[in-house]
C-alpha positions as CSV (number, residue, x, y, z in Angstrom):
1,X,10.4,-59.7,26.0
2,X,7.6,-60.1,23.1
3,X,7.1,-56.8,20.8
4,X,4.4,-55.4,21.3
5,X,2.2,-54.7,18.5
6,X,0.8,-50.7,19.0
7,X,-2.7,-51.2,17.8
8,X,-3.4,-54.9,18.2
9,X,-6.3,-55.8,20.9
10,X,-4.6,-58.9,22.9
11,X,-8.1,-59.9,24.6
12,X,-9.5,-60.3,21.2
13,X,-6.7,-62.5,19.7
14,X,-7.2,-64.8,22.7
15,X,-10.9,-64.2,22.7
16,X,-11.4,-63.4,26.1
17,X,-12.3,-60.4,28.4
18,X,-10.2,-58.0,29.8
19,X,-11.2,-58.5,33.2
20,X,-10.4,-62.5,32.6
21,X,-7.9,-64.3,34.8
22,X,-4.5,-65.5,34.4
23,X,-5.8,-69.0,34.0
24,X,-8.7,-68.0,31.6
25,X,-5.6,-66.6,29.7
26,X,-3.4,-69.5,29.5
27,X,-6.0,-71.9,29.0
28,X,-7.5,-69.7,26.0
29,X,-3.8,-69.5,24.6
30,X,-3.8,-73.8,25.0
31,X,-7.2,-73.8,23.0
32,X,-5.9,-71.1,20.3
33,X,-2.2,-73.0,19.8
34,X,-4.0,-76.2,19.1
35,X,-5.8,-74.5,16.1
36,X,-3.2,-72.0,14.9
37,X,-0.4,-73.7,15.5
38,X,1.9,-73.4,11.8
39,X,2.3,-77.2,12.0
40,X,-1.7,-77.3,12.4
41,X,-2.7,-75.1,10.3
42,X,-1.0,-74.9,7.2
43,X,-2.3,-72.2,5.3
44,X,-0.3,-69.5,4.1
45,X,0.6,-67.0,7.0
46,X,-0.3,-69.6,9.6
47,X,3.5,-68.6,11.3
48,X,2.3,-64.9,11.6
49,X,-1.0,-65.5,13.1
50,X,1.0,-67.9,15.7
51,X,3.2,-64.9,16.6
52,X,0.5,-62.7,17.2
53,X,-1.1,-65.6,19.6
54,X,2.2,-65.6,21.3
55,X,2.9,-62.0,21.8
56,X,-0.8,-61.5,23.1
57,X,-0.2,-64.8,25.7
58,X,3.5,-63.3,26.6
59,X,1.6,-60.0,27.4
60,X,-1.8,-60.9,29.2
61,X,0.3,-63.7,31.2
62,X,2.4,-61.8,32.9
63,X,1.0,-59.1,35.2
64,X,4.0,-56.7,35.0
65,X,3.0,-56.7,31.4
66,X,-0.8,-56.9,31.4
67,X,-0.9,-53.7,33.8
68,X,1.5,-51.9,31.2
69,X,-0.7,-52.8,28.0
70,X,-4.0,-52.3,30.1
71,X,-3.1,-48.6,30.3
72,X,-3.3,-48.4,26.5
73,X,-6.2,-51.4,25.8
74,X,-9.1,-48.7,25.9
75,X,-7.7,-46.8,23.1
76,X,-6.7,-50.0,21.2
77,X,-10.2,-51.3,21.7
78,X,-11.7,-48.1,20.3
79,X,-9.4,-48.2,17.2
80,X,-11.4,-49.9,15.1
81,X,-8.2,-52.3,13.6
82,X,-8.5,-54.1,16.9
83,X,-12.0,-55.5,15.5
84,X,-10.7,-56.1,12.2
85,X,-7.5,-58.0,13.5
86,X,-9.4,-60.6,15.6
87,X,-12.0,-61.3,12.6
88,X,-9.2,-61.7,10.0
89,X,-7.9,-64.1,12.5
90,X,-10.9,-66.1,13.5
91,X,-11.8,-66.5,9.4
92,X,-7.6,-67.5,9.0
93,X,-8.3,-70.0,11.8
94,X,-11.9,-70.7,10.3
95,X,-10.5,-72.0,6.5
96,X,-7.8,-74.1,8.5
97,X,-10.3,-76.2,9.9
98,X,-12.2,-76.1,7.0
99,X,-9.1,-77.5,4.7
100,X,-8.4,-79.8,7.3
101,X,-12.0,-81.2,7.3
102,X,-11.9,-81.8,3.2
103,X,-8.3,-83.2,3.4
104,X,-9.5,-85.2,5.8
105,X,-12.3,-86.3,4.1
106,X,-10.9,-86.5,0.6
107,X,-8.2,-89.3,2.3
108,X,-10.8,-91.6,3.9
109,X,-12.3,-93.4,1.1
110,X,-8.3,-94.3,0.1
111,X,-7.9,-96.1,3.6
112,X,-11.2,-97.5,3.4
113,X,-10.1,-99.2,0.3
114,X,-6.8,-100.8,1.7
């Protein structure tokens, strides 16, 4: 069983709703690995942000789960860290794709000149 992090708002890390479905969940969580994925996104606490994905996909996958957490969510929402969580995340997952981009870039004019 994932830990459960006490104050951490799991519809936010996956950026859904709480009402979503199970396959709203786990095609969110397919979306989210892509990008924060440590292998991915190699920034520096890339592996922690990955963890968090997982722990909010092992929780709002399985119903057993989801009901438990659902009991807490409206105080988690209301928290306040929930918010800031999911924005540090999002701007994490933001400067990936940005330093992906630039690498990216920086490499093509040396292949175009092979």
């Amino acid at each position: 069983m994932a830990p459960t992090e006490p104050n951490i708002d799991y519809y936010a890390v996956l950026e859904i709703s709480h009402t979503t479905t199970i396959e709203v969940v786990i095609q969110s969580y397919q979306r989210l690995a892509k990008i924060r994925h440590p292998d991915k996104n190699l920034q520096d606490g890339s592996t922690a942000v990955f963890q968090l994905l997982q722990n909010a996909y092992d929780t709002d996958s399985d119903p057993a789960k989801r009901s438990a957490y659902d009991l807490r969510w409206p105080t988690i929402r209301n928290s306040g860290r929930a918010k800031q969580e999911s924005e540090k995340l999002q701007a994490e997952a933001a400067q990936g794709e940005t330093r992906r981009t630039a690498e990216a870039r920086a490499k093509k004019p040396e292949e175009d000149s092979t």
